[in-house]
C-alpha positions in Angstrom: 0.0 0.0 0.0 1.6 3.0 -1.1 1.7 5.9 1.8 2.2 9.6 1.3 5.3 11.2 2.0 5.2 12.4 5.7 6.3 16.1 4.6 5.4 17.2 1.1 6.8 20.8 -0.7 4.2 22.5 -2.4 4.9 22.8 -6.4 6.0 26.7 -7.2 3.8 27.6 -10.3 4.7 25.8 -13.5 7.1 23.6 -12.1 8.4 20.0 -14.0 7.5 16.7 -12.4 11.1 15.8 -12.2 12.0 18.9 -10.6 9.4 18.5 -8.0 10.7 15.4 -7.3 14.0 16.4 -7.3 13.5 18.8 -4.4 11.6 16.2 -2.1 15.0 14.3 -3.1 16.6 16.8 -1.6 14.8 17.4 1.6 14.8 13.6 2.2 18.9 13.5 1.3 18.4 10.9 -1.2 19.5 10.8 -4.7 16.7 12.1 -6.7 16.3 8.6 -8.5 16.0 7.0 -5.8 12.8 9.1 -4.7 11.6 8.5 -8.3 11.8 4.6 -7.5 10.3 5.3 -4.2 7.1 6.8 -5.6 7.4 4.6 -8.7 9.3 1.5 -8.6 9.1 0.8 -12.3 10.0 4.2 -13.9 13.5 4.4 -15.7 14.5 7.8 -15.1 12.9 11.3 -14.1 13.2 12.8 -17.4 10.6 9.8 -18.8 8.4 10.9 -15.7 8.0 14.2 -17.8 7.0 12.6 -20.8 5.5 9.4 -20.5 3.4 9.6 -17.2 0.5 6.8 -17.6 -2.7 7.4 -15.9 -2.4 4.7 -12.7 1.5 6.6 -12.2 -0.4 9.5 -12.2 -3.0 8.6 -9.6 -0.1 6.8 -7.3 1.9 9.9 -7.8 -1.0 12.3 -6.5 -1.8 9.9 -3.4 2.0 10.0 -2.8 1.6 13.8 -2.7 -1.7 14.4 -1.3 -2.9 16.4 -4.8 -4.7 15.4 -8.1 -4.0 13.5 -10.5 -4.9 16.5 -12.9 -2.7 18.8 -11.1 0.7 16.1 -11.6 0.0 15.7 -15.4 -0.2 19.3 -16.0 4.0 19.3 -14.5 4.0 16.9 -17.0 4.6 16.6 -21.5 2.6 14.0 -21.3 -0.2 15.8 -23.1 2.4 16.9 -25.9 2.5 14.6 -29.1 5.3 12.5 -30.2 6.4 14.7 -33.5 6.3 18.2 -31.3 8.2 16.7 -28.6 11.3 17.5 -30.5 10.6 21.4 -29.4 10.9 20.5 -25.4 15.1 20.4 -24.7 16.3 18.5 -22.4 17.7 21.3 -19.9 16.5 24.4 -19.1 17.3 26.2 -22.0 15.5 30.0 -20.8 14.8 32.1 -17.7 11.8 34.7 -16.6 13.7 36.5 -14.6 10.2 37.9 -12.6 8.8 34.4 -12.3 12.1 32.3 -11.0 11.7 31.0 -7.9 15.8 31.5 -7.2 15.8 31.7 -3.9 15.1 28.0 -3.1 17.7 25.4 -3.1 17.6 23.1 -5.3 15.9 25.6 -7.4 12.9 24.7 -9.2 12.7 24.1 -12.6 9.9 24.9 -14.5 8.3 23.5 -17.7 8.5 26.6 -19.8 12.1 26.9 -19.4 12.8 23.3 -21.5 9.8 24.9 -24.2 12.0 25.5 -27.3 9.4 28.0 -29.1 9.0 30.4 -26.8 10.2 33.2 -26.3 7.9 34.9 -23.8 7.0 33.6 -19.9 3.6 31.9 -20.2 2.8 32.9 -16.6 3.6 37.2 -17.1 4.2 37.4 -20.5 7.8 39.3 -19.8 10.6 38.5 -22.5 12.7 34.9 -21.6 16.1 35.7 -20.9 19.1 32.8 -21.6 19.8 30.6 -19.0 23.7 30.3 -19.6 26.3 32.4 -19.8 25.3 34.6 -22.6 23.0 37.1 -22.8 22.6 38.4 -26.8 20.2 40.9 -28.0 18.2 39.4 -31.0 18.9 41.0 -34.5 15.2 40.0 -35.7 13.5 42.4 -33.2 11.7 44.1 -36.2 9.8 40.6 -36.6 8.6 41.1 -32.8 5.3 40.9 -33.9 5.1 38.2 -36.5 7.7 35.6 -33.5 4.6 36.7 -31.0 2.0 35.2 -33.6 4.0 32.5 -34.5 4.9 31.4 -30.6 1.5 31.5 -30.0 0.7 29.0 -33.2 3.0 26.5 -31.9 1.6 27.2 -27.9 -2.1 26.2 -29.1 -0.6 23.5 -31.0 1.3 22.2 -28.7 0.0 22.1 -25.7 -3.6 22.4 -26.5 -3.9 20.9 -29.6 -5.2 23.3 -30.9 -4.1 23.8 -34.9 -5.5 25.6 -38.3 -5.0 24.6 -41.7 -1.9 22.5 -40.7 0.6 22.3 -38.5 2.8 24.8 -37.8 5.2 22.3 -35.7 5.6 20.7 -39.2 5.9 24.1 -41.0 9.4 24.6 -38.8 10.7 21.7 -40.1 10.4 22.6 -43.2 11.7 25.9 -42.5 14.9 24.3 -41.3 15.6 22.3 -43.9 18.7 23.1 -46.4 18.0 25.7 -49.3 20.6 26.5 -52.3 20.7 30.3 -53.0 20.9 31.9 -56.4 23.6 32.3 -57.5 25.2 29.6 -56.3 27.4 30.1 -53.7 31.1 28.3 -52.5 30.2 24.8 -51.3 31.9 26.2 -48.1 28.8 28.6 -47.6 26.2 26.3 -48.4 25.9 25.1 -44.4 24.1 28.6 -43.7 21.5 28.7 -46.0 17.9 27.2 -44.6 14.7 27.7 -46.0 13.9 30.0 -43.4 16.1 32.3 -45.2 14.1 32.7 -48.3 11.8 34.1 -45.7 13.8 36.3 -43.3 16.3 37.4 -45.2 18.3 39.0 -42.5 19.1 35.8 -41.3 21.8 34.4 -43.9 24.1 37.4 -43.0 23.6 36.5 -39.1 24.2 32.7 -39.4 27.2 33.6 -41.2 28.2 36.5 -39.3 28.3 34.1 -36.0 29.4 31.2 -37.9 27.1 28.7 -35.9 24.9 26.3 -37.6 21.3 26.3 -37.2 20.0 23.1 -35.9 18.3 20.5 -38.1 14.8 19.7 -38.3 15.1 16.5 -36.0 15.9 19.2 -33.3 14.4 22.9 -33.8 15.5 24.3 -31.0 17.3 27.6 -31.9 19.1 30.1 -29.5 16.8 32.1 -27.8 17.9 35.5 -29.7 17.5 33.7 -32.9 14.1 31.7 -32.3 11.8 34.8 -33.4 13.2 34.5 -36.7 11.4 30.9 -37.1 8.8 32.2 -34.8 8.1 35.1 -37.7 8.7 32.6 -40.3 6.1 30.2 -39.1 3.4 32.6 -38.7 4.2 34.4 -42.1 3.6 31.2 -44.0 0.7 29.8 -41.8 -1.2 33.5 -42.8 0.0 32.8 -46.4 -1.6 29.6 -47.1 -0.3 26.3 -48.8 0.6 28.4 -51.5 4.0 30.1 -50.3 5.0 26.2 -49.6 4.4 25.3 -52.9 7.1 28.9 -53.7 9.4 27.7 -51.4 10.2 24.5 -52.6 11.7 26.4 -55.7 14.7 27.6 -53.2 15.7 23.7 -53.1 17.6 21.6 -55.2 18.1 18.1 -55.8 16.8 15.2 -53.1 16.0 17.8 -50.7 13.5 19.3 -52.8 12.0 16.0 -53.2 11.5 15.7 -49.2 10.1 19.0 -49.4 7.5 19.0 -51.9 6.7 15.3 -50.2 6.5 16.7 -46.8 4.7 20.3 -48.2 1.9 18.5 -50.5 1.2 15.7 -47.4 0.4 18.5 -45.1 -1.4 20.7 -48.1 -3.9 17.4 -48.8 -4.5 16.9 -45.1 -5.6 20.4 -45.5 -8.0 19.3 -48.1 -9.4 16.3 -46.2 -10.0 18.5 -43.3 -11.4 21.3 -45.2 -13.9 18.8 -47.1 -15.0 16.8 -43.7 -15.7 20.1 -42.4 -18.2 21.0 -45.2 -19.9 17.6 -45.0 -20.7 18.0 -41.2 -22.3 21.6 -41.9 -24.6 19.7 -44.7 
């Protein structure tokens, strides 16, 4: 018979399962997986508790914490679907700076810190600031507005499911993927040039400028002063319609053009089926 913990820490606002964990770890002077075991003897590691938490771990968890089960799967990415979970990092990645609970120890971490679209805090709304050393001002603060729209596409698609005509998780994928400029540039330039580009076209010169690759589409999780680029570039081509997809694939060259047109038409027909089912249940 599972027993709650004799002295439970109330969860600071948006915090991670793990992290929860982690600080009962603490106040118990145990490792942190060996809490984990404690409340569930099967689970592998904390970072799986974040994002594959089944509904009987969830109820155990809330009796071992005198809460709801609700209130543990909303620490949680359970909720998130498999092909976004490439946008949650595996470290906290961000700070808000008015919503950090720094002055506990171990200090909590909360989800939105691991989300790699946003650039806002979703509890005040104040700008995310880096969470390492760095601290650089973005050079695509002109697409403020656009990186707002576009975070909030990816938000509702996210973590409510909610979406329009497709997907814009999918629509950064695309974004990220390899372009080849005209003209032609050295082969030693062709690792800056992205899709995205064709869009933004500030961002060429800055990739190349700080001589750091973008990362690929398996993992588009930029640098927080870079992210409202994609942010912009997402919520430009979302207002444009399937359309500008079927434009951009003419920036691309060989097999990668083939992947995109595959990937671009497969999202532009799901558009379709949707649109149709939609008109049959107003009938």
């Amino acid at each position: 018979m599972m027993r709650q913990l004799p002295v439970r820490l109330s969860p600071v606002a948006d915090e991670l399962l793990s992290s929860w964990i982690g600080r009962h770890a603490a106040f118990y002077s145990v490792p942190p997986p060996v809490m984990l075991r404690h409340c569930l003897p099967e689970a592998s590691a904390l970072r799986a508790a974040d994002l594959h938490l089944s509904s009987d771990q969830e109820i155990r968890l809330a009796k071992m914490f005198a809460t709801e089960p609700a209130a543990v799967r909303r620490m949680t990415f359970a909720n998130v679907a498999q092909p976004s979970r490439r946008f949650i990092a595996t470290r906290p990645t961000q700070v808000c700076t008015s919503c950090s609970p720094g002055h506990t120890e171990p200090e909590p971490i909360l989800r939105s810190q691991l989300l790699g679209w946003r650039i806002t805090c979703p509890l005040c709304g104040d700008h995310l600031r880096d969470a390492g050393d760095r601290e650089l001002a973005s050079p695509f603060r002109q697409y403020r507005t656009a990186a707002l729209r576009g975070e909030k596409l990816l938000d509702d698609e996210v973590e409510r499911g909610i979406g329009t005509w497709t997907s814009p998780a999918e629509i950064a994928r695309l974004l990220l993927m390899r372009r080849i400029p005209r003209p032609i540039p050295r082969e030693s330039d062709l690792w800056r040039f992205r899709v995205l580009g064709a869009i933004i076209p500030d961002l060429d010169g800055v990739v190349g400028a700080e001589q750091e690759n973008l990362p690929t589409p398996a993992k588009p999780i930029l640098p927080l002063h870079m992210r409202p680029a994609l942010l912009a570039g997402i919520a430009i081509v979302e207002r444009a319609g399937p359309e500008m997809l079927r434009m951009l694939r003419g920036h691309m060259m060989g097999d990668n053009r083939v992947r995109f047109t595959d990937s671009a038409e497969s999202m532009i027909a799901r558009t379709r089926k949707w649109k149709a089912s939609s008109q049959m249940h107003l009938i």
